[in-house]
N, C-alpha and C positions, 0 to 999 in steps of 0.2 A: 708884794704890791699888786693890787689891783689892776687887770686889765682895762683899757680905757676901749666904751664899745667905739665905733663910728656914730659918726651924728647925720642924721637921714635930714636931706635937705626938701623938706616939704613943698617949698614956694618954689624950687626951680621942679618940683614934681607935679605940682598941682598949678602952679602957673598963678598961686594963688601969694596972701600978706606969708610971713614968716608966723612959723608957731614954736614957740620953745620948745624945747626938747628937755623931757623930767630929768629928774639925775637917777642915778643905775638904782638908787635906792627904791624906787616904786614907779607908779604913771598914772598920769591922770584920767588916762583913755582906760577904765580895765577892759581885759580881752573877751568876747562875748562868749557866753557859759553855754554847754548844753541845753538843752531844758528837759525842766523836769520834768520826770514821769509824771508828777502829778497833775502838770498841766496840760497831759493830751485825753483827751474826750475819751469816757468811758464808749467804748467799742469801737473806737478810729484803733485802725494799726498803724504801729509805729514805723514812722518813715525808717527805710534804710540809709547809712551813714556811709556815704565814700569810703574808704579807704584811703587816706593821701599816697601819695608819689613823692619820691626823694626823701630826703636827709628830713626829720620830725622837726616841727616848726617850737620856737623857742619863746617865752614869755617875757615882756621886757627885763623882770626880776633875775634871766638867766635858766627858769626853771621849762623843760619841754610840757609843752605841751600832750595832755594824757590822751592815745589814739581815739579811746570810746568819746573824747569831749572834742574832736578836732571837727572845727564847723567847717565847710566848704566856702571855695574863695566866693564872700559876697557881690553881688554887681552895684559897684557904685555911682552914685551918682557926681559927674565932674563939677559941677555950680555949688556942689553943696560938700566939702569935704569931712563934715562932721557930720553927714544925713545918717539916718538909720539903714542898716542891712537888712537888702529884702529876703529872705528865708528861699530859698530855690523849692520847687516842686518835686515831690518824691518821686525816683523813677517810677514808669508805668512798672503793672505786675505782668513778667513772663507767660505765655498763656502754657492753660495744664495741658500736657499729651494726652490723649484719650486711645486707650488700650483697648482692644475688643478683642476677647476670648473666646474662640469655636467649640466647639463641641465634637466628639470624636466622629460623631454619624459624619456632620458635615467632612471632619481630615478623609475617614475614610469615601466618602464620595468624591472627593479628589484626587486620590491616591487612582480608587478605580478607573475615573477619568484618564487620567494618564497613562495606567497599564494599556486602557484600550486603544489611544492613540498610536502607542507604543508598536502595539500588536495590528493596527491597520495599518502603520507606516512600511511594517515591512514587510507582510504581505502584499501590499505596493509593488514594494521594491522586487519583490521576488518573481510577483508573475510578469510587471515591466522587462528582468531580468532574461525570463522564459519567453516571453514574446518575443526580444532582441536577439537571442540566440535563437529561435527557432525563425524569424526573416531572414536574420544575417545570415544564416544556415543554409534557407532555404536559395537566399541572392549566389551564396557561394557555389550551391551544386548547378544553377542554371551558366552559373559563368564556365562551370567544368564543362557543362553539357552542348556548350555553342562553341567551345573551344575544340571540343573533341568531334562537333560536325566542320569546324573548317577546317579541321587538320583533318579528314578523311579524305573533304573535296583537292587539298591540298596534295594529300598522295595519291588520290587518284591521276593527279597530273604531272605526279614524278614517274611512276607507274607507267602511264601510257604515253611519257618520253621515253623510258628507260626499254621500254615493250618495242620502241621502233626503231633503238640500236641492235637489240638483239635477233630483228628478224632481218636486219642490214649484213650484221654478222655471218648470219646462219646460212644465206644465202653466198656470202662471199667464199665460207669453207666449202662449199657443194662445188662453186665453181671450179676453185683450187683443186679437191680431189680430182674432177672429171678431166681435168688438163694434165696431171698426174699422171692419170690412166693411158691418156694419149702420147705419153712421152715428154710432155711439154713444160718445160718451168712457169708456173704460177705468178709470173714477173709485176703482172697488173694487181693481182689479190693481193700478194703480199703489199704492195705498195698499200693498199685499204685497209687491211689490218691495223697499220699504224695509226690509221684516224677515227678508228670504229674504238667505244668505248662503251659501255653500260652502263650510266650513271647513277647508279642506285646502289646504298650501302647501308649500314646501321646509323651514320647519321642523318640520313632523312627521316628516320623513327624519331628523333628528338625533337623536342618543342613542338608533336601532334597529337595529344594529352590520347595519347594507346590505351593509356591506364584504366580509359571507361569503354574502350571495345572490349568484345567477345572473348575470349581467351582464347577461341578457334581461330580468330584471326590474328589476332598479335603473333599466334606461333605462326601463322601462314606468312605474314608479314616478314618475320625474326628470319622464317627458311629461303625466302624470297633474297633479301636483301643477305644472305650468306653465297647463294648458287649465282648471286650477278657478280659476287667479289670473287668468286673462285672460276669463272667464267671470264673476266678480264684479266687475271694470273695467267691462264691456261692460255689465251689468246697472246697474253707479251712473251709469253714462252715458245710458244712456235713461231710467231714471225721472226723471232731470234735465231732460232733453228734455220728455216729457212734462209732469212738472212746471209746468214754464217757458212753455212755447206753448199752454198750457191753454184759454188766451181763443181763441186763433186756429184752436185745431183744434174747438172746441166751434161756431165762427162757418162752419168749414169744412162742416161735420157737419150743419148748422140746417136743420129741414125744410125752409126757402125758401132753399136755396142761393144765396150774393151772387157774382153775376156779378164778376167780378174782372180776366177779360182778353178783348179785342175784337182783331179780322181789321179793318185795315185792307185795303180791294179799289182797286186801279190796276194801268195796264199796267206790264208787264213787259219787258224787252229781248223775250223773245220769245212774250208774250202777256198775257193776265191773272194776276196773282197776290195773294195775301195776304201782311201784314205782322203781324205782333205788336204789338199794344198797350196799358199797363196799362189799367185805367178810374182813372183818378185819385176818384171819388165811387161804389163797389161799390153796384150795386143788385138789388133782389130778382130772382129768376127767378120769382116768383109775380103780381110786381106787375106793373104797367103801363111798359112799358120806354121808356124815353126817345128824342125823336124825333132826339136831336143830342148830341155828344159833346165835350166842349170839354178840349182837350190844352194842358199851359201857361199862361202868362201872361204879360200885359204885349202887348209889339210879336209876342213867342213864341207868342203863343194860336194856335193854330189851332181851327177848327170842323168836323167832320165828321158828314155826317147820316147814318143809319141807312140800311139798304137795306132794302126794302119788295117792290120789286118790278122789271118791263124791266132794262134793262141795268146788269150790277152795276158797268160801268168808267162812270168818271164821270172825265173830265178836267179838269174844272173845282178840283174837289175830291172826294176819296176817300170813298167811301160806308167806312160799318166793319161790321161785323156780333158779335153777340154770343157767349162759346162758351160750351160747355156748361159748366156747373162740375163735373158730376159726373165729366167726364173731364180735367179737371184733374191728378187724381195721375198719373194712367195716361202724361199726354205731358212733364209738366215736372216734370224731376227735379228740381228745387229745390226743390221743392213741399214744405210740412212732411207731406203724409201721406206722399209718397212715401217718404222718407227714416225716416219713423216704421215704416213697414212693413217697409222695407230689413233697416233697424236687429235689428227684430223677429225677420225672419226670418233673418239672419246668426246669432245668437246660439240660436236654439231648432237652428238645422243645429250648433250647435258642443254642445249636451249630447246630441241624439237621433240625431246623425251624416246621413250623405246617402250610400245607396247605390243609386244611380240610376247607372245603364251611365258610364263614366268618372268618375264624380266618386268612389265609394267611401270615403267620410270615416268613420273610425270615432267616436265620440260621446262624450262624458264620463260616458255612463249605462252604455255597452257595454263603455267600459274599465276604469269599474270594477268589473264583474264577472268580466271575465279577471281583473286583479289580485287578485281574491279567491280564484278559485282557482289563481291560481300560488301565492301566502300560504300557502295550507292546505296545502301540498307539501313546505312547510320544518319541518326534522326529521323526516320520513318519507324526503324524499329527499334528498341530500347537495346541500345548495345553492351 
């Protein structure tokens, strides 16, 4: 059985009377036809044809509609629903791209172009490059060069600090000896020693760009700042000393000098001679000196009597004799003055130097006044 289509309701579409609807068998409206090639003007081209959209439109007969004959939707007119379709306007024509083709001269004159850009850009670039390192070079060594003049004026004024401890020093040890000599403990120097310092060392060489002085001066510099540290060692080491045997050099020093060491007198392989021996009990030199001296203890004692007078060899037993105390430092180095004065005078040769025939010792007082004026030479003269 035949499908029954829908019946298109015209008058509620068109607003217009009712118009029958054919039966499926044909219609009265036929569908409008392509047209024929024959009827387009020799030399007009032929309009292009839409393509439809959607599902292919159907003929009342049920038969589609063939693509190449499908007309576009005509515009109609609403008063006239049986009016004629107006034929639409072909689309405009696409416009042609126009291709222009070079020739190789011109590619290659191009080409050339560009290598030479190529080749000035970075030549640019290179002597730009040389310029900036050769200012930036140049900014860097003036920065070295004003560095290395304020760190000279800088050490010149560690220098000529460090130069007015060391002649506070030098003077304080002369005093110390001369009091020495007189018998006297040094009670005042020693107390100045502890406040007297040198204050110059290998780090004040830091952060005063050395690296652009002379090389004559950095080593003067390097020896300078070794003899001021070995110069405040040698100075906390004898007020120490001093310090420390205070009792003993005070006892040393005592108007009644104590007798401390005895001459043992007996023969000798090939005559008389003396021996050394402590006094176990120090007695005055002022006082009344003892007639007999007694060494040891127990079965160990021995006894020895003083000598007076005849013959100093005594075979029985060894006469001793007393010595001088005042020449004590003079023959036993051990001695605390000896080594106090040693001391004393190593240390006053190492700030005021020693130039005596061979010895030629330059001083810590002498070098730092060369160093001062090699100092005042930098940035006047190229260091």
């Amino acid at each position: 059985m035949s499908e029954q289509k829908p019946k298109i309701d015209l008058k509620a579409r068109l607003g217009k009377k009712t118009v029958s609807t054919p039966a499926a068998g044909g219609s009265s409206i036929p569908p409008p036809m392509a047209a024929s090639p024959s009827a387009i003007p020799a030399g007009a081209s032929r309009p292009s044809m839409p393509r439809p959209s959607g599902p292919p439109q159907m003929t009342p007969s049920g038969v589609p509609v063939p693509p190449f004959a499908a007309p576009s939707r005509p515009a109609m007119d609403p008063s006239n629903p049986y009016g004629a379709m107006q034929a639409q306007a072909p689309a405009p024509a696409r416009p042609t791209a126009i291709r222009i083709e070079m020739g190789e001269e011109v590619m290659a004159a191009r080409r050339a172009g560009r290598t030479k850009v190529l080749v000035l850009a970075f030549f640019a670039a290179v002597v730009g490059g040389l310029v900036g390192y050769a200012v930036g070079g140049g900014v860097e060594r003036q920065k070295g060069a004003d560095a290395a003049i304020v760190g000279a004026q800088d050490l010149i004024k560690d220098i000529t600090k460090a130069n007015g401890e060391s002649q506070k020093l030098a003077e304080t040890l002369k005093s110390a000896k001369e009091k020495l000599k007189k018998g006297q403990f040094p009670e005042e120097e020693v107390s100045k020693l502890g406040s007297i310092n040198i204050p110059f060392a290998g780090k004040n060489l830091a952060g005063k760009g050395i690296g652009r002085f002379k090389p004559e001066v950095v080593s003067m510099l390097i020896e300078y700042a070794n003899t001021a540290t070995a110069a405040n060692e040698q100075k906390e080491k004898l007020q120490s000393v001093l310090s420390g045997a205070k009792k003993g050099i005070q006892e040393l020093m005592d108007p009644k000098p104590q007798v401390r060491w005895a001459v043992l007198l007996a023969g000798g392989p090939g005559g008389p001679w003396a021996g050394m021996q402590v006094v176990p009990a120090p007695f005055s030199s002022k006082d009344k000196w003892p007639d007999e001296l007694k060494v040891g203890s127990g079965k160990e004692a021995q006894s020895f009597k003083r000598y007076s007078s005849g013959n100093p060899i005594n075979n029985d037993s060894p006469y001793f004799l007393p010595v001088d105390p005042t020449s004590q430092a003079s023959v036993c180095p051990q001695d605390v003055l000896f080594k106090l004065n040693r001391e004393l005078g190593d240390l006053e040769e190492m700030l005021r130097g020693n130039h005596a025939p061979g010895e030629d010792k330059t001083g810590l007082l002498e070098a730092a006044q060369h160093l001062t004026d090699k100092l005042k030479l930098i940035g006047k003269d190229a260091p």
